[in-house]
N, C-alpha and C positions, 0 to 999 in steps of 0.2 A: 449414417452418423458421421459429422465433422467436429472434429475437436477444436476447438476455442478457446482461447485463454485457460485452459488445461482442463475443461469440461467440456462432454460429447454433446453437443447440439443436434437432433434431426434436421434433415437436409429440408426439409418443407417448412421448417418455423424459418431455418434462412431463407429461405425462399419467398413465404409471406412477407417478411422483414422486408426483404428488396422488394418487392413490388410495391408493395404499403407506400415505401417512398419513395419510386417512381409515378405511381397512381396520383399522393398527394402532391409528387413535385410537380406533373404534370396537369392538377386540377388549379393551383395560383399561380400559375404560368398563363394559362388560362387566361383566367380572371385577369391577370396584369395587362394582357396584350386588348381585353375586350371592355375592360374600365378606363387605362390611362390617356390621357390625351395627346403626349407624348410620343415620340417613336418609340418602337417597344425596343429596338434593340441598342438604342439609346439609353434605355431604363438599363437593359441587361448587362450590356457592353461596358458602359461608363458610368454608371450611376450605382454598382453594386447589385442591380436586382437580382443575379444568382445566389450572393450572400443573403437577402434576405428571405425570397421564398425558401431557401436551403432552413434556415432559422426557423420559420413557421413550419417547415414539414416536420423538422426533429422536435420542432413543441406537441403538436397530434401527437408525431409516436411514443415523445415521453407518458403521456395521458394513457396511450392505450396499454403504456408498460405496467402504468402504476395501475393498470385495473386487470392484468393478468392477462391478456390481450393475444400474449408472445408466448404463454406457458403453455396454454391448452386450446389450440385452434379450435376446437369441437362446439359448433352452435348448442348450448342449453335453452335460450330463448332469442328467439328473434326480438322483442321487445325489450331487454334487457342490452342486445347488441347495440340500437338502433339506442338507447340511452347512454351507449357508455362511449360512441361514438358522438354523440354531441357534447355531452359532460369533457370530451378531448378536444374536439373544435373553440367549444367555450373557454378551457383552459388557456388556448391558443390567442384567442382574444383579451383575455387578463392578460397573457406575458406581454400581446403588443403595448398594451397600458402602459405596463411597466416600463417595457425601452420609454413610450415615451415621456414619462414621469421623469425618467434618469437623463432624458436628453438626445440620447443615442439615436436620430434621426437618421444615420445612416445603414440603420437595423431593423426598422421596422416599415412595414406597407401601407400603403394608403386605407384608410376605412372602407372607400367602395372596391378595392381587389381582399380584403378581407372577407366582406361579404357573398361579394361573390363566388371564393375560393371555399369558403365555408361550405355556401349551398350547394355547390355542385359535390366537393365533397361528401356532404351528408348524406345527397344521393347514387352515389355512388359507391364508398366504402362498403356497407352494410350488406348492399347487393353481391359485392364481390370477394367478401367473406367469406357468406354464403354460400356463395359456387363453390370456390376454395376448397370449403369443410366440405363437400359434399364428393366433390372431387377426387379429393384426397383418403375419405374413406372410401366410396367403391372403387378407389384404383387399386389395382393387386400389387402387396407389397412387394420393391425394388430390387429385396433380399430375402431367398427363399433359403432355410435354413433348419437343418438335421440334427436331432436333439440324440444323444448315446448317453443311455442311463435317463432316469427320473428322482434327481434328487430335489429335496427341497426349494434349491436356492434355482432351478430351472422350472419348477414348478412358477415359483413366483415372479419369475422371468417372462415365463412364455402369458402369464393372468394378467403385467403388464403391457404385452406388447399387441394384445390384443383388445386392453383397454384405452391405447394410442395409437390410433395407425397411421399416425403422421409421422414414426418410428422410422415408417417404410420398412419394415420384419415382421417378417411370419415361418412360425412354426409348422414345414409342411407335413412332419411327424416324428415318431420316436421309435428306436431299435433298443429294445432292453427285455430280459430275462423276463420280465415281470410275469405272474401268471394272471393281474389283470388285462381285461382287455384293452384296456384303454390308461394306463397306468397317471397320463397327464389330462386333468380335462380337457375336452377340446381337441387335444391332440390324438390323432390317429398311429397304433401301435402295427409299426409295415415290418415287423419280427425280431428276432433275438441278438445278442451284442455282436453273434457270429458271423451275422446277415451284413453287419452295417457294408462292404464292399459291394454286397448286389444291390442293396438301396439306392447307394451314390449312383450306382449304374444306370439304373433305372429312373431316379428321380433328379438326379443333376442339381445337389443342392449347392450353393456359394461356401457355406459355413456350416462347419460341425464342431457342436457345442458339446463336451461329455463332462458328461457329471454322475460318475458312479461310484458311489462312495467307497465301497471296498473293491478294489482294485487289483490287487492279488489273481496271478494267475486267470483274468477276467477281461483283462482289457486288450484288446486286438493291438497289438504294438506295430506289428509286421502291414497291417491294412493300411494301420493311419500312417502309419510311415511313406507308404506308398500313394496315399493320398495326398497327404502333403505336398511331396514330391510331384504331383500330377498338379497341383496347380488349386487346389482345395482348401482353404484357412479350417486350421482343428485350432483351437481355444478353451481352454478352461471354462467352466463355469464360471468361475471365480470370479475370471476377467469379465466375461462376460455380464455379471451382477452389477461388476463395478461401474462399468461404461452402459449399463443402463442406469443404475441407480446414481450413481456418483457417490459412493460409498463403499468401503470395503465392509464385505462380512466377516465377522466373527465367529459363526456358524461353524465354519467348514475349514478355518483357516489354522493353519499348522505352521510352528515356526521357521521353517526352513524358509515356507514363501514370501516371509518378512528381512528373511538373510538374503536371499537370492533375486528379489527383486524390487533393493533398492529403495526400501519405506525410510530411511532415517535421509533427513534430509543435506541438502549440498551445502557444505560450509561458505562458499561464497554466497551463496542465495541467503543464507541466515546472517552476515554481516551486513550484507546488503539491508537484509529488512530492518533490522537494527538503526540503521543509519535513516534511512527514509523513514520510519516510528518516530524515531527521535523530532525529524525538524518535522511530522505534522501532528506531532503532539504541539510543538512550540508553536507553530503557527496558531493551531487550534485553540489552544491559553490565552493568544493575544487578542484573538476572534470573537470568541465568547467570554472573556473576562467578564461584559457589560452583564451578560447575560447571568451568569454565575454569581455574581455580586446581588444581580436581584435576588434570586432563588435563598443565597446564603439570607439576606435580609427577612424574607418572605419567612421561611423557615424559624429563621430567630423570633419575628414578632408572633409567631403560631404556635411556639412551644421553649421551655426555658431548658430543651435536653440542648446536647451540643449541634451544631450544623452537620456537621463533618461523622460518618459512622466510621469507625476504623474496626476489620475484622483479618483475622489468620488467614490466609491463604495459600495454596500448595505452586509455586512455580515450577522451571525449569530446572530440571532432575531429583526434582522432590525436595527442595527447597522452599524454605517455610516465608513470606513477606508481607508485611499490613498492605492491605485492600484500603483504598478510598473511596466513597461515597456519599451522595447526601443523603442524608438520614430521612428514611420514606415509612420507618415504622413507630411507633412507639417506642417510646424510650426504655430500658429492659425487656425488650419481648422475648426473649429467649428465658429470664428469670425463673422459673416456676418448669419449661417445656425442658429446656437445652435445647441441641444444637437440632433443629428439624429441619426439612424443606421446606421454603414459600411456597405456600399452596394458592391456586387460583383462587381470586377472589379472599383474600386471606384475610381476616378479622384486624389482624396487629398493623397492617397498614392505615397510612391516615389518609384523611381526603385529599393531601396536598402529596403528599406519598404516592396517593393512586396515578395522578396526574402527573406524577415525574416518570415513574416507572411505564405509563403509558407511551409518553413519549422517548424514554428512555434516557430525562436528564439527568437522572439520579446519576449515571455511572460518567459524567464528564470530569469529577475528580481524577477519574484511572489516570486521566493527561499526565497527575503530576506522577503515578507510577511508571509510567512509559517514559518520563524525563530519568525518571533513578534507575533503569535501566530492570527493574523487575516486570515488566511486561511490555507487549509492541499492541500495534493499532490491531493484527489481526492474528488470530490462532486459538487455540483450544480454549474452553472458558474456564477459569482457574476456579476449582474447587474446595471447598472449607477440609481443614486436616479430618476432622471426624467423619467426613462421606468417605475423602481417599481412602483412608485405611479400610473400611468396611469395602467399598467398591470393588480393589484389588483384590480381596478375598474373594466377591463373587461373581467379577468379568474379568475373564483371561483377556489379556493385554490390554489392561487397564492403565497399567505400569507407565508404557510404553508414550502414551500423548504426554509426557514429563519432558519428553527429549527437546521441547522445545519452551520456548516462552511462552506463556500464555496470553490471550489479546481482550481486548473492550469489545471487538467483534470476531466472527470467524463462523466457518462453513457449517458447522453446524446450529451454529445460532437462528442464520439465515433459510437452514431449509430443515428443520424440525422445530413442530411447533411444541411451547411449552407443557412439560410436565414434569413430576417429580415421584416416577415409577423408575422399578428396575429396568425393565423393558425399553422407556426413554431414555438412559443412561446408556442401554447399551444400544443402542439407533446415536446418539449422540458421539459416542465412540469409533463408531465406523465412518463417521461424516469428519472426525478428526483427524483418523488414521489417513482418509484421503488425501484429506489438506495437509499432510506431514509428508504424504507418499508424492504432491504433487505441487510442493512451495514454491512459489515463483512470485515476480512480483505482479507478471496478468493475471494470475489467479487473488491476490491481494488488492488488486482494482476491481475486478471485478466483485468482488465481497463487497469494498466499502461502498459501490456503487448502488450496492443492492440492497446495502444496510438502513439507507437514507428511505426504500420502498416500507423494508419493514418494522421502521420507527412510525413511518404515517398513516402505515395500518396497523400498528400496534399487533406486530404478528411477531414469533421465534419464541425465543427462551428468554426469560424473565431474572 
C-alpha cells in the first residue's frame, strides 16, 4: 500500500495507472508516426505532438475513471470491459470535437491518428487488462502478514483482503487463545498468543496485526518488543482497518487514541482551507450564476413556494446556522411528519427536485454559506439540530465531527452510499473522523475531484 494525497492506494492500481498510460501513450504515438505525412519528429519536437497525445491518453483514462476502471481491477465480464473501453476511446473523440469547436488547434490530433490510435488501442487495452487481473490474482501476495487475536475489525480485515488481491496482503494465519479451530475464516489457527515468537520463527511474516480485545495480562509485551526491535512492523488493528478501509472505527476505539494520535486537526491546515473555500466558492458563484438563475426561474414558474429552502443546521462546535438550498420538495413536507430523513425515492420530492438532487444542483446555494464563513467546499456533511441531539446519544464520538466546519462535499459523502439508518450514520462517522484525522489540502482535491464522478453517477449521500 502507497499513500497518496493522504489515502492508502495498492501498489498494483498504480501500477495499472502507469501502464494504461504508457500503453495508450504509446498506441497514438503510434498512429501519429504511421498516419502523418509529415516528419514524425517534426510533429513531436515542434509542433507540440507530445502535448497532444499526452491530452488524448488522460481523456481514455478520465473514461475509465468515470466507470470504476481504477477501483477494482477484477474482470466481472469480458464483454462489459471490452464496452467500457470503447464508451472511453469514444469519449476521447467528443473531447477532440470540443478542442476543435473551441479552436484550440494546438490540442488536438488529426482525425486519421485518432482513428488509428483508437483501434489499436481497442485492441489492445482489453487484452491487457485481462492479463493484468489475472496476473495479479494468482500472484502470491507481496505481504505475508500474522494476525495476534481474532477481533472483529481483523476479521473484516482479512474478508477484505482476500476479496482484493490487488491489495498485495495475505493473511498467512492467526496465534490466539481461541478454542476454535480456525477462529478467522480462511485463516489457519498455527497456536496460542504464547506461540506468537515461534510462528514468526518459523513463518517469517512482514507484519503483525493484534487485535485482541482484552489485553490484560494477555498480550506478549516482551515478544513484540523483541520483534519489533528485530526488524518486524507490529500495528494495531485499528491502524490497520483504517489504511485498508480509509476510515476510523468506532467499534473498538477508545479515547486516549483520539488524544494521542493526533485526530483534531492542524490549525494552519484549517486557515488554509478557509481561505481556498472562500475564493472557490466566489469563483464558483460567478461560474454558475447563469446556471442558478435558470433553476431559480424553472423552480418559480413550477411552483409559487419560495426558490430558495432555508433549514437549521449544526456547524462548527455545535453551532446552530441557516442551510441554503433550492427547494427540491414540496412546500411544507415536513408539516404533518416533523423533522425525518429523506428517504430514497422519497414521495415529497418533486419532478424537478428529483433532477436537482440527482445531479446534486440543489445544494449550489451552500456557495453563499461558504462565503459567510459557516461552511467550506469540503468536510463533514452538516446535519439538521434534531438528528445531532438524538445521534450523540447513540454514537460515541459523534460529538467530535463539530470540531471542524462542515462542507457541500466531503469523504464520506463520496465513498458511502446513501441512507438514513443508524448503521449509515455511523459508517459515515468514521469516514469523517478520517478526513478530521487526515486534513490537508491533497486530501481536499482529491474529494472535489472525485465529487464531480459522483454527481454524474448520482452515487453518495443525498
Amino acid at each position: 500500500m502507497i499513500r497518496i494525497f493522504r489515502v492508502f492506494v495498492p501498489g498494483s492500481i498504480l501500477a495499472l495507472l502507469v501502464s494504461d498510460a504508457i500503453l495508450l501513450y504509446t498506441c497514438y504515438s503510434l498512429a501519429a508516426v504511421l498516419t502523418l505525412d509529415a516528419d514524425p519528429q517534426v510533429f513531436f519536437r515542434y509542433d507540440g505532438g507530445w502535448l497532444r497525445v499526452a491530452i488524448v491518453t488522460l481523456t481514455v483514462m478520465a473514461g475509465f475513471y468515470f466507470q470504476d476502471l481504477y477501483t477494482d481491477i477484477r474482470i466481472h465480464s469480458k464483454i462489459l470491459l471490452i464496452q467500457q473501453a470503447g464508451i472511453s476511446l469514444g469519449a476521447a473523440f467528443l473531447f477532440q470535437a470540443l478542442l476543435v469547436y473551441l479552436g484550440r488547434q494546438d490540442w488536438f490530433v488529426s482525425t486519421g491518428t485518432m482513428i488509428a490510435g483508437s483501434a489499436i488501442g481497442f485492441a489492445l487495452l482489453p487484452t491487457w487488462r485481462m492479463l493484468y487481473a489475472r496476473a495479479v490474482s494468482n500472484s502470491a501476495a507481496s505481504e505475508r502478514v500474522l494476525l495476534l487475536g481474532s477481533s472483529r475489525l481483523i476479521q473484516e480485515v482479512c474478508a477484505h483482503w482476500a476479496e482484493h488481491p490487488e491489495n498485495g496482503v495475505a493473511a498467512i494465519g492467526c496465534v490466539d487463545d481461541s478454542a476454535d479451530d480456525s477462529p478467522i475464516p480462511g485463516v489457519p489457527l498455527m497456536g496460542g498468543i504464547a506461540d506468537v515468537g515461534c510462528v514468526v520463527e518459523r513463518e517469517h511474516p512482514a507484519r503483525i496485526v493484534v487485535g485482541i480485545l482484552e489485553r490484560r495480562n494477555r498480550l506478549p509485551v516482551d515478544q513484540l518488543l523483541d520483534l519489533r526491535l528485530g526488524g518486524i512492523q507490529v500495528e494495531e488493528a485499528a491502524d490497520t482497518y483504517e489504511s485498508t478501509f480509509c476510515r476510523v472505527s468506532t467499534r473498538e476505539l477508545r479515547p486516549a487514541q483520539l488524544i494521542f494520535t493526533g485526530l483534531g486537526p492542524n490549525s494552519k491546515r484549517v486557515v488554509f482551507q478557509s481561505v481556498c473555500s472562500f475564493a472557490i466558492a466566489l469563483a464558483g458563484l460567478i461560474l454558475a450564476a447563469p446556471l442558478m438563475l435558470f433553476i431559480a426561474i424553472l423552480l418559480k414558474l413550477t411552483s409559487r413556494a419560495p426558490v430558495l429552502y432555508r433549514q437549521q443546521r449544526i456547524g462548527k462546535n455545535g453551532a446552530s446556522f441557516t442551510l441554503y438550498k433550492f427547494r427540491s420538495m414540496i412546500h411544507h413536507a415536513e408539516s404533518k411528519s416533523g423533522a425525518v430523513w429523506a428517504a430514497k425515492d422519497d414521495p415529497r420530492i418533486t419532478p424537478i427536485g428529483k433532477w436537482l438532487r440527482a445531479l446534486r444542483l440543489d445544494e449550489l446555494p451552500q456557495l453563499f454559506n461558504v462565503l459567510k464563513g459557516d461552511m467550506s467546499i469540503v468536510g463533514p456533511r452538516p446535519e439538521r439540530p434534531e438528528f445531532v441531539r438524538e445521534l450523540e446519544k447513540r454514537v460515541p464520538f459523534y460529538k467530535q465531527r463539530h470540531c471542524i466546519k462542515p462542507g457541500i462535499t466531503g469523504w464520506a459523502q463520496i465513498n458511502h452510499k446513501y441512507g438514513n439508518t443508524m448503521e449509515d450514520a455511523v459508517a459515515k462517522l468514521e469516514y469523517d473522523l478520517y478526513y478530521i484525522k487526515n486534513l490537508s489540502l491533497a486530501l481536499d482535491a482529491l474529494i472535489m475531484f472525485h465529487t464531480a464522478k459522483v454527481m454524474l453517477l448520482s452515487r453518495g449521500s443525498q
